[in-house]
C-alpha positions as CSV (number, residue, x, y, z in Angstrom):
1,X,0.0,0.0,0.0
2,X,2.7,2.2,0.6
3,X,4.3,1.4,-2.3
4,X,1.3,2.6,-4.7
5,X,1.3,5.9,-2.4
6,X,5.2,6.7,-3.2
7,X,5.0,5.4,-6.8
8,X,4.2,8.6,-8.1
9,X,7.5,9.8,-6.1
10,X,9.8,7.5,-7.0
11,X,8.9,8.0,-10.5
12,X,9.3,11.5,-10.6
13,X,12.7,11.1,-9.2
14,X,12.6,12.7,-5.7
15,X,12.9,10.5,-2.6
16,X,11.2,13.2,-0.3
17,X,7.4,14.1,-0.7
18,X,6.2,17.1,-1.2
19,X,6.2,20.0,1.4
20,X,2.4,20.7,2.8
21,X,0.9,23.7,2.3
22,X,-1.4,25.6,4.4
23,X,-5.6,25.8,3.8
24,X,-7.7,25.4,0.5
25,X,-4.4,25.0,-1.8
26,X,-2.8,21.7,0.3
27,X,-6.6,20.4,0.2
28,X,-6.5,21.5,-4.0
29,X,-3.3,19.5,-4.0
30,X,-4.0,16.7,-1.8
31,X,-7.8,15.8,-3.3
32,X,-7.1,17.1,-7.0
33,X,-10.0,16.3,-9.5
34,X,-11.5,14.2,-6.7
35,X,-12.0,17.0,-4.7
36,X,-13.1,19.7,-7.3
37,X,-16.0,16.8,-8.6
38,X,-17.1,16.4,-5.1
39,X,-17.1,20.0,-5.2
40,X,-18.8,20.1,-8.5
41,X,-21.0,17.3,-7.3
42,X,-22.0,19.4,-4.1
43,X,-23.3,22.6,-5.8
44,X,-25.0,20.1,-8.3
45,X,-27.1,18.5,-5.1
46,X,-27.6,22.1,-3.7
47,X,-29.2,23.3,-6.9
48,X,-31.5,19.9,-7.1
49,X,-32.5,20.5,-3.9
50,X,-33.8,23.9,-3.7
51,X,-35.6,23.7,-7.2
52,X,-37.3,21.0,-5.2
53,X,-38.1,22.7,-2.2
54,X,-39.1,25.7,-4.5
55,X,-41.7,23.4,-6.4
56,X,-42.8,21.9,-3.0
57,X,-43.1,25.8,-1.7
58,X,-45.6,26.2,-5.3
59,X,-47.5,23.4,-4.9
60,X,-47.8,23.9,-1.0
61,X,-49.3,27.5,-1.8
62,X,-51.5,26.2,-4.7
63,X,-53.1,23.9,-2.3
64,X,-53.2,26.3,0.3
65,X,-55.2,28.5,-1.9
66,X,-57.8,25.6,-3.2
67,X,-58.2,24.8,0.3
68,X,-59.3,28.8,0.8
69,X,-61.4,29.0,-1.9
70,X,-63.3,25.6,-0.9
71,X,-63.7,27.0,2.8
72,X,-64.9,30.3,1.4
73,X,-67.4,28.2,-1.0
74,X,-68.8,25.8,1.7
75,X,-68.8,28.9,3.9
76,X,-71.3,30.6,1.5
77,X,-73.2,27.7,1.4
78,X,-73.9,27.5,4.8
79,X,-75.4,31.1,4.5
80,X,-77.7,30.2,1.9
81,X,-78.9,26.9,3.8
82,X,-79.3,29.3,7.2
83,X,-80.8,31.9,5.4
84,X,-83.0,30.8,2.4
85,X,-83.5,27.3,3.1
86,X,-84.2,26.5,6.7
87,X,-87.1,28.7,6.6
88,X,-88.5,26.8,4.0
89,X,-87.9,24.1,5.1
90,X,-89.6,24.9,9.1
91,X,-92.2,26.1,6.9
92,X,-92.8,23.0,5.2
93,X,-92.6,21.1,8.3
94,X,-95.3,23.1,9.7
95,X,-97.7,22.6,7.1
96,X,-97.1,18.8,7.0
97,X,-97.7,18.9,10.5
98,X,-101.0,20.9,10.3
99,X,-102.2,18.3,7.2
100,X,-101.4,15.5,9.7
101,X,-103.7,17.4,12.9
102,X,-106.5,17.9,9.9
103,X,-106.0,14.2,8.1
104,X,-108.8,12.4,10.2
105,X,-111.4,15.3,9.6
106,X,-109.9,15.4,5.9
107,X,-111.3,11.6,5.7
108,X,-114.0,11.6,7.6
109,X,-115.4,14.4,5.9
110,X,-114.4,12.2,2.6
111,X,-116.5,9.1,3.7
112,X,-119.7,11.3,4.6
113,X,-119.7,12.2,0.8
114,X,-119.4,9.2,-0.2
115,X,-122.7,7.9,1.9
């Protein structure tokens, strides 16, 4: 193993290996192409990542704003049903109610008739 690390040495002639540097150069020098794709590969992630969360942040909103305009919908609903059709409808219950009180005088007045 520590062969393959010196072999690039030996080949180049030198016997001593090269003097470290300090910071983002010795890391340059160290990592080479590995380094800048990982590098590469990193801002590549970052960009597919917030183009997701932006589209999640869109299609959040959009249903955000169906889900308003149903609530505002079912919420005009409810004022018609309070305001135009339970009356009606306790109306209509009263009348059925009086046509069940008068039914019996309703028939027996029907089977005098017939007589």
């Amino acid at each position: 193993m520590a062969l393959l690390i010196l072999s690039p040495l030996l080949a180049a002639g030198t016997t001593q290996p090269p003097a470290p540097t300090d910071g983002l150069a010795d890391v340059y020098l160290q990592y080479g192409a590995i380094g800048a794709t990982v590098i590469v590969l990193g801002i590549v992630l970052y960009r597919v990542f917030a183009k997701y969360q932006q589209r999640s942040d869109e299609a959040y909103e959009r249903e955000k704003q169906r889900a308003d305009s149903a609530e505002a919908k079912y919420d005009a609903l409810q004022t018609v049903m309070r305001t135009e059709v339970a009356p009606v409808l306790a109306r209509a219950t009263d009348a059925q109610a009086k046509l069940m009180d008068a039914l019996p005088e309703i028939l027996a007045m029907a089977r005098q008739r017939e007589r």
